[in-house]
Steps between C-alpha positions, in 0.01 A plus 500: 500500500403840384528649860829322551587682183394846617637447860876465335477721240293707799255696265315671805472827568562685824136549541422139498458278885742219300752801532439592839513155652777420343702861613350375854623117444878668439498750795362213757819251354755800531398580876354153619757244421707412786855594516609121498403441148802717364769397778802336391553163561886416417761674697680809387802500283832526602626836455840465331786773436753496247833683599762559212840461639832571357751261407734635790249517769392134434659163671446138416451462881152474587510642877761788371229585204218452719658756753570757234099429345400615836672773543462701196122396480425603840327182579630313772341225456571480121525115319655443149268284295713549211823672324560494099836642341427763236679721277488841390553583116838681618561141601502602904390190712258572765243272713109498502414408848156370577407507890200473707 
């Protein structure tokens, strides 16, 4: 129990072979494990955009909004997930567009 206690609270010196092994224990874990420990195993993310869109530049018709999405984002390949009506404190409507 007593060297459990001194390994945690790690009362060695730098002088001491308890030191040294365990420096050496460290450096062989940092460059010996294999790369496939630390690789991901759930797909990325979907990287999502949100465009703000004023009230005149937005239409109720999906294929006319999802035409004007695509070309003021540049993406031509641009989806709407999502749109949400806001308003400004000067009480100006505009749209929060979310595409992918």
């Amino acid at each position: 129990m007593d060297l459990l206690k001194k390994f945690i609270l790690w009362s060695y010196s730098r002088e001491t072979s308890v030191y040294v092994i365990f420096c050496l224990l460290i450096v062989a874990f940092i460059f010996l494990t294999p790369k496939t420990w630390f690789d991901k195993r759930e797909p990325a993310a979907t990287r999502t955009s949100r465009l703000i869109v004023k009230e005149r530049d937005f239409s109720p018709d999906r294929a006319v909004l999802e035409s004007r999405v695509r070309e003021m984002s540049g993406l031509k390949d641009a989806e709407i997930l999502e749109t949400r009506e806001k308003r400004s404190d000067s009480g100006e409507v505009y749209y929060e567009i979310d595409i992918k």
